[in-house]
C-alpha positions, 0 to 999 in steps of 0.5 A, spaced: 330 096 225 336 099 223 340 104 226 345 108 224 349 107 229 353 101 232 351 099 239 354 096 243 351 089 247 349 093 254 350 099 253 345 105 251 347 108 245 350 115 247 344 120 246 340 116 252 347 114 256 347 119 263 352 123 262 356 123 269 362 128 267 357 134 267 354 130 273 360 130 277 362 137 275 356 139 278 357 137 284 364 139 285 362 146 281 362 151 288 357 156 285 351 155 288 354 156 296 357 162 292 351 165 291 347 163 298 352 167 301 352 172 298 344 173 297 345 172 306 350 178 305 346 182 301 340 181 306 343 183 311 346 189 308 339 191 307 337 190 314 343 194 316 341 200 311 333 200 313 335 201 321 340 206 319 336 209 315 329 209 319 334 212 326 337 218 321 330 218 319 326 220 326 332 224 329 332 228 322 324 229 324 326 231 331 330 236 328 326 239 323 321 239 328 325 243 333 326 248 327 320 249 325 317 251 331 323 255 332 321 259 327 315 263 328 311 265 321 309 273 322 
């Protein structure tokens, strides 16, 4: 069988061969924890805004309430 390209005795040819830079590179890139720390962020944002919004909420309900039975229908 012949191949096109030359192979070199104890090396895989080039398409078969790890391709360690790109594996290095990987590991050295910063954007995984980049993106966990900002999905922990955002999911604390989230359950800031949900307590302000649920305490706004029953203290507006309360204020409503106060006024609507303030205001006698005649």
């Amino acid at each position: 069988m012949n191949c096109p390209r030359k192979q070199v005795r104890g090396r895989p040819p080039p398409a078969l061969r790890p391709n360690s830079g790109v594996s290095v590179e990987f590991l050295k890139r910063e954007d995984g924890p980049t993106a966990v720390e900002y999905a922990v962020m955002l999911a604390l944002i989230v359950v800031v805004c949900i307590a302000a919004i649920t305490a706004i909420g029953s203290a507006s309900n309360q204020t409503f309430s106060s006024v609507g039975s303030a205001i006698k229908p005649s």
